[in-house]
C-alpha atoms as one frame of an Amber mdcrd trajectory, in Angstrom:
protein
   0.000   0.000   0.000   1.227   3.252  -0.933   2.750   5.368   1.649   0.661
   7.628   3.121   1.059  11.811   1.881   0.462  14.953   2.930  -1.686  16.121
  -0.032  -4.148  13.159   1.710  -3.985  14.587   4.937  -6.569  16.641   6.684
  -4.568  19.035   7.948  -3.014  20.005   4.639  -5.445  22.741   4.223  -3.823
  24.322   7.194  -0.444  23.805   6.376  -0.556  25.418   3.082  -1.676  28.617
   4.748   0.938  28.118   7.640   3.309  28.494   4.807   2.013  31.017   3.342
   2.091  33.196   6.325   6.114  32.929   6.603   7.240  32.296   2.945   8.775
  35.953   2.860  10.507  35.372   6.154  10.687  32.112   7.530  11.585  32.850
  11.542  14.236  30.201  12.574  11.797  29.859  15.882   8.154  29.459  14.783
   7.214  29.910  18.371   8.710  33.439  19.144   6.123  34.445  16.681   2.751
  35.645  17.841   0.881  33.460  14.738  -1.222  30.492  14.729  -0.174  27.847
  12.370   0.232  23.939  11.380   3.551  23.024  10.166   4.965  19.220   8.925
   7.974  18.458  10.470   9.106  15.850   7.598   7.743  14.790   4.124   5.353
  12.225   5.492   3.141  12.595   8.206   4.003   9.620  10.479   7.156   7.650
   9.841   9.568   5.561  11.772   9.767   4.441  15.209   6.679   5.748  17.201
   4.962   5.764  20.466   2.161   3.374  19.495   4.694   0.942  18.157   6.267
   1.422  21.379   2.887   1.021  23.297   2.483  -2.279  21.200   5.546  -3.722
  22.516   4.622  -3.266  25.931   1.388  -4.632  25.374   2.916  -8.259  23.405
   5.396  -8.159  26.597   2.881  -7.698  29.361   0.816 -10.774  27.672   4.176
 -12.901  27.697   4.941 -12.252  30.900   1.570 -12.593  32.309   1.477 -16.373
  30.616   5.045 -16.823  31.801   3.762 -16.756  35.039   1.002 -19.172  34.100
   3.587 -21.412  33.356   5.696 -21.287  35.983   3.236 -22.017  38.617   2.259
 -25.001  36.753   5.794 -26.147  37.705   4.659 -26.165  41.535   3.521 -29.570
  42.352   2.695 -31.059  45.997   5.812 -32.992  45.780   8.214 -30.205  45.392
   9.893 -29.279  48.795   8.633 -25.450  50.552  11.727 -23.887  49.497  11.499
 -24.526  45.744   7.813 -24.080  46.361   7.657 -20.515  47.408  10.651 -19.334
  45.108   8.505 -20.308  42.240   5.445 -19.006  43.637   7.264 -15.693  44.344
   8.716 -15.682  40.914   5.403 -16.844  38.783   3.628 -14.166  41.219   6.713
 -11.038  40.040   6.366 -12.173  36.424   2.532 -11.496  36.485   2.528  -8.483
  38.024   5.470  -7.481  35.944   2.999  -8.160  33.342   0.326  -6.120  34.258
   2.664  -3.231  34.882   3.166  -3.240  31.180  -0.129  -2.608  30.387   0.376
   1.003  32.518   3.712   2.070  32.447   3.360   3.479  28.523   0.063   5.646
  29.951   2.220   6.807  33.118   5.330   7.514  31.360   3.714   8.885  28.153
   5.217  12.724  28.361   9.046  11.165  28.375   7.954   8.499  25.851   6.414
  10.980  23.186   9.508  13.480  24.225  11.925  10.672  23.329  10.130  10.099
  20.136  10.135  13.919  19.023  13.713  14.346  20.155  14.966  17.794  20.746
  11.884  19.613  20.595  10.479  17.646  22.663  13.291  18.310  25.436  12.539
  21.742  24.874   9.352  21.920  25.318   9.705  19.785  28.852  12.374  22.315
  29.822  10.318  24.741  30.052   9.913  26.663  33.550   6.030  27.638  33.034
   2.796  25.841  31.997   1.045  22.327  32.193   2.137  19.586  29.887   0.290
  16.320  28.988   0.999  14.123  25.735  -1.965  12.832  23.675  -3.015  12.234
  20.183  -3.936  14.201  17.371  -6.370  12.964  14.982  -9.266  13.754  12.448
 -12.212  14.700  14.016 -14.642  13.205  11.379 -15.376   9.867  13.375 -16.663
   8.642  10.058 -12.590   8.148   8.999 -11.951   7.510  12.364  -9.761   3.625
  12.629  -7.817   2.201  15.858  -4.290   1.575  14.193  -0.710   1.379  15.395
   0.334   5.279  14.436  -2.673   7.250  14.121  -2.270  10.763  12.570   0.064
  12.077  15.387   1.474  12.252  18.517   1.933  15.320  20.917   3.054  17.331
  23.368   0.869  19.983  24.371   2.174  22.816  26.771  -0.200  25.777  27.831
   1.715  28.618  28.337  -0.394  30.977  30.741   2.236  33.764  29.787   1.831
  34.123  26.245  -1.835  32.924  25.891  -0.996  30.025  23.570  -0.925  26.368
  23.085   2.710  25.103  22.228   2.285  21.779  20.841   5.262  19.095  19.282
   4.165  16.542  17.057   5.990  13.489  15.991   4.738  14.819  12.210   4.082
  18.402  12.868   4.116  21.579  14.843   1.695  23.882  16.047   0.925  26.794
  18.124  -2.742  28.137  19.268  -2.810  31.665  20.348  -5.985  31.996  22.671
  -7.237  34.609  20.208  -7.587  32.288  17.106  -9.677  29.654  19.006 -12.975
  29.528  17.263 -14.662  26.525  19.408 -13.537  23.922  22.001 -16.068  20.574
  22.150 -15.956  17.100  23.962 -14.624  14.569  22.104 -14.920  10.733  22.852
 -14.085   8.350  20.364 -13.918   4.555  21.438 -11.784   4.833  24.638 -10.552
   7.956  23.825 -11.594  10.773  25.749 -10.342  14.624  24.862 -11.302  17.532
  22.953 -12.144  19.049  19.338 -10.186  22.003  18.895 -10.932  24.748  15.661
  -8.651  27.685  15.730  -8.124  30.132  12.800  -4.450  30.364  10.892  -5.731
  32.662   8.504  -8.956  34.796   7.556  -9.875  32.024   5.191  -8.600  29.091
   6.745  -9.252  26.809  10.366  -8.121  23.507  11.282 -10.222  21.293  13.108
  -7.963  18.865  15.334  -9.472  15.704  18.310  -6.902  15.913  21.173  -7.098
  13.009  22.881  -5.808  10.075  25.138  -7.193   6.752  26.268  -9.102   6.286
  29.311  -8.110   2.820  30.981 -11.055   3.152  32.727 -13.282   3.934  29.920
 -12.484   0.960  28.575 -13.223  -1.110  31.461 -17.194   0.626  31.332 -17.175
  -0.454  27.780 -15.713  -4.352  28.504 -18.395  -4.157  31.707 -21.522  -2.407
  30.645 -23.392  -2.855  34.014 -20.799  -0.473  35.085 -21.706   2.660  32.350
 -23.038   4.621  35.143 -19.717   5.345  36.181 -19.032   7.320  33.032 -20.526
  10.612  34.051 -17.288  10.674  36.764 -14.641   9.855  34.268 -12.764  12.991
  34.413 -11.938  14.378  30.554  -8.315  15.667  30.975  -7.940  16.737  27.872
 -11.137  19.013  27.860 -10.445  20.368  31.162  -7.028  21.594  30.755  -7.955
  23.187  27.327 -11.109  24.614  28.251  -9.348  26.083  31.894  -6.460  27.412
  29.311  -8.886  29.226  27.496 -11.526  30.396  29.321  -9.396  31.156  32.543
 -11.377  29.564  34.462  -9.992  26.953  37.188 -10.388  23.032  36.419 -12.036
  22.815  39.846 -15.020  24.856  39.024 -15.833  23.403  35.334 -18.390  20.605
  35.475 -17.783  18.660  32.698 -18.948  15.053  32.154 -16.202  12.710  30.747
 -18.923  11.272  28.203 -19.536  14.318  26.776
């Protein structure tokens, strides 16, 4: 299958008038500017080694492990002497738990994994004395092209610098920055176990882009595996949403009331 462009993209719209706005003088920091824009960072939107092929490995190992400690327990027997009992125990019990650590440890360490993945922007943007930072995903937000797959569109970083009234956010395929003036609309989003928000903000007097910032909800997914327990949904807490709509609206996480399935 043919690789995927950015002519095919849905944020090419946005990118072309990104250009635009600099192709007279292109700063050597796009963030010292005061403009809104969408910029690729390479020729292709997602290539490479990425933090959902990461995420897959830790998955594949936390299933391995959690069978290797199937396995070893099967080795206990009633004939086996206490000593070699209990070491076996202790070490069928480690590898399971090792297991489901797996399953976590990408979601907790997700900031230092998408960082690593960026590289030196990403550094950069962690650096940074001031402002909130959370990783998540950037996708379409047309659910009917919405698909679950390894990549997805992209991968980010997304700092909310108080200071400047702006969103600084590093992609693994692109750059952009939000000043609080451009943003047109800020919606729930929730797409499978994804829970986040759809953000529109202007780069131009004839162009927007339309972007779902999102992450997975572990226990979103456990309401959709367990539907006698959907009435928990309503105090899922939307991160995403939250911090976005507290960024722009000023107002302090605390006192929005925002349900996590809308």
């Amino acid at each position: 299958m043919a690789a995927k462009t950015w002519e095919s993209d849905f944020r090419y719209p946005a990118m072309q008038a990104s250009v635009r706005k600099f192709r007279d003088d292109f700063p050597d920091d796009l963030f010292a500017t005061e403009e809104s824009f969408c910029v690729p960072v390479g020729d292709r939107p997602v290539r490479g080694w990425t933090p959902g092929k990461t995420m897959l490995v830790a998955l594949v190992l936390g299933f391995a492990l959690l069978g290797g400690g199937v396995a070893i327990l099967s080795f206990v027997d009633e004939e086996a002497d206490d000593i070699s009992a209990t070491l076996l125990t202790l070490l069928a019990v480690t590898s399971s738990l090792s297991g489901i650590a797996m399953f976590f440890l990408p979601l907790l360490l997700d900031r230092y994994l998408v960082a690593w993945c960026i590289g030196w922007r990403g550094k950069e943007l962690l650096d940074q004395p001031d402002g909130d930072v959370f990783a998540a995903e950037v996708s379409d937000t047309d659910r009917t092209r919405m698909k679950i797959q390894i990549d997805g569109d992209d991968y980010v970083l997304v700092r909310m610098d108080e200071t400047q009234g702006r969103l600084w956010i590093e992609g693994v395929s692109a750059r952009y920055q939000v000043q609080r003036r451009d943003v047109l609309a800020i919606e729930p989003f929730q797409f499978m176990n994804y829970l986040g928000a759809e953000l529109e903000y202007r780069i131009d007097d004839e162009t927007s882009l339309r972007i779902a910032i999102a992450r997975v909800s572990m226990l979103w997914e456990v309401t959709n595996q367990l539907p006698f327990l959907a009435f928990l949904r309503k105090r899922i807490p939307n991160r995403p949403l939250r911090y976005l709509q507290t960024w722009w609206t000023g107002v302090e996480e605390a006192e929005l009331v925002v349900d996590g399935a809308s």
